[in-house]
N, C-alpha and C positions, 0 to 999 in steps of 0.2 A: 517816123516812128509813132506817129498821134494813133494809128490804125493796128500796131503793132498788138496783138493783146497776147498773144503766146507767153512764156515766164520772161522776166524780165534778165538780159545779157547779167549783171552782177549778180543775183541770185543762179543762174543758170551757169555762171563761172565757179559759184563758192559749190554748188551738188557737185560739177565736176570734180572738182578739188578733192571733195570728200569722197566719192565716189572711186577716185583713182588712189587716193591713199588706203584705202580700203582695202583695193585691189593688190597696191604695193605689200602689205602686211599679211594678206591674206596669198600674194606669189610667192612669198618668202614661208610662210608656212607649209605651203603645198612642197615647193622643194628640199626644205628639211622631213618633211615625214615621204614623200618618195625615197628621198636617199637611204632613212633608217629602215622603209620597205625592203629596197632593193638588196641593201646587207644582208638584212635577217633571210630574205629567200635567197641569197647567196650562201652565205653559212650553214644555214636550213639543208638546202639542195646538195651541197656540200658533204654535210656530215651526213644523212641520210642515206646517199650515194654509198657511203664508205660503211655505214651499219648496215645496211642491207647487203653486201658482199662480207663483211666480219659475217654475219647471222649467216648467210650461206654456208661459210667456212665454218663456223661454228658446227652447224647439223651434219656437216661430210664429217668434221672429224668426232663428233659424237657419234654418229653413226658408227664409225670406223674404230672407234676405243669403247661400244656396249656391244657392238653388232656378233652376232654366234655363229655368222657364216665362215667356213673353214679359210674362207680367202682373205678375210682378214686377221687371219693368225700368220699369214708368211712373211718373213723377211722384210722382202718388200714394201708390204701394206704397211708394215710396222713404223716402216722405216717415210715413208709418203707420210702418216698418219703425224709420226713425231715434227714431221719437217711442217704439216699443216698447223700444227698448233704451237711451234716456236715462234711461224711467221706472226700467224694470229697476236701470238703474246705482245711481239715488239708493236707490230700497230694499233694493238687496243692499250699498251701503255703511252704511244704517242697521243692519241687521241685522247687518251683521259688528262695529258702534261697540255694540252691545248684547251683543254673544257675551264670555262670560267664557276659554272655550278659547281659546288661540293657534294651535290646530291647525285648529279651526274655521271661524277667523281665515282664517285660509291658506288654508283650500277657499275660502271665500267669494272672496277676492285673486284665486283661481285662478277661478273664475268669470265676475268681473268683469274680468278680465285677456281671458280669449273673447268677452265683449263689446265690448272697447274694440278686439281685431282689427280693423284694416283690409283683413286676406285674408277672400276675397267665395268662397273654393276648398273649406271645410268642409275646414282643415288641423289639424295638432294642437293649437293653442289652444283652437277647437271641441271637439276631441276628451276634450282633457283637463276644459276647463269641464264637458262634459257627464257624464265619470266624476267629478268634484267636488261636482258637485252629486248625484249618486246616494249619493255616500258620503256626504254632508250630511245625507242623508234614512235611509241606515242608522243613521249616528249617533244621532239624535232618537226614529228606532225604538227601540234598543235600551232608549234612557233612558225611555221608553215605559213598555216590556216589565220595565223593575228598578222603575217605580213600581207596575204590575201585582204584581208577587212582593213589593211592602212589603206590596200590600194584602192577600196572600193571608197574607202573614206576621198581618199586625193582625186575620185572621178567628181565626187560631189561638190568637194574646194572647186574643182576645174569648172566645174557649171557655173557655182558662183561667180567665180574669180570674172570670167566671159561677161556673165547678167551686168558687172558692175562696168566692165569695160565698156561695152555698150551705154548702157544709161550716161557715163561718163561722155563716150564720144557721140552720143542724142543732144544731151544736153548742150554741148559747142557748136556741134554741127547745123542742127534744126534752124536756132535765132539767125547765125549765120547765114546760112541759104535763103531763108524766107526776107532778109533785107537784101541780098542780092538778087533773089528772084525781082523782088519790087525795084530797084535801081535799073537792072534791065530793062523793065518796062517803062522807064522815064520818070517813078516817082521821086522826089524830092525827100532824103532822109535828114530827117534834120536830128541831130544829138541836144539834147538838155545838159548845160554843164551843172 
């Protein structure tokens, strides 16, 4: 060990140490904020999914309750138009008994509030329903978009997380090898107690 100058085994055991507890704190970080990603683009994708089909339904049946063509005065259309906007109603009040926002709350009310219009004139109940439900759909984007930046965040932990695993297993490995390289070759390692 006289020739030995590389870091010294107890020093090069305490970096490891630190180096992997590091690692441990910063694993465990990484998989709490993956998991709170993976929700919110779950939920996100989710409830998006389901606004963008309400908002479809929405425009057919606004369309179909302002619209001046003769074919939507028949029977029929009448009768398809009311069945489009009962459905709508039941799932955009499911969806708002599931929303933890109160503000979200409220678009949904606002929405549903353009449905249950009785003006046939595309007035501002319409109007506002229809900028309600747009800002519904911002919203969910956005939350999106912050699960997107956790995940770019947890590639960066991930980098880390590696850099330290490394240096951790450098740090044991290197002293280690380099006095069994020398034993191999016949050197005499003598320990200092």
């Amino acid at each position: 060990m006289k020739d030995y100058t590389f870091i010294r085994p107890g020093i090069a055991v305490t970096i490891s140490a630190v180096t992997l507890a590091l690692a441990l704190l910063i694993g465990l970080w990484l998989i709490v904020s993956l998991r709170e990603a993976a929700a919110t683009a779950s939920h996100g994708a989710n409830t998006v999914q389901a606004l963008h089909k309400y908002n479809a339904g929405f425009e057919v049946w606004r369309q179909m309750a302002t619209g001046t063509d003769a074919g939507y005065k028949r029977p029929e259309a009448i009768a398809q138009r009311d069945s489009i906007g009962r459905e709508l109603r039941v799932e955009l009040s499911g969806l708002a008994n599931s929303m933890n926002d109160s503000r979200e709350r409220d678009l949904v009310q606002n929405v549903l509030l353009g449905l249950t219009s009785t003006s046939t004139t595309g007035g501002r109940e319409a109007q506002e329903a229809r900028e309600a439900m747009i800002v519904l759909l911002a919203k969910q984007d956005s939350a999106l978009f912050h699960a997107a930046k956790v995940s770019q965040q947890a590639v960066l932990l991930s980098a880390v997380l590696l850099a330290l695993t490394i240096i951790a297993a450098g740090m044991l490995i290197v002293p280690m090898a380099w006095l069994y390289v020398r034993y191999k070759r016949g050197a005499t390692i003598e320990v200092k107690v």
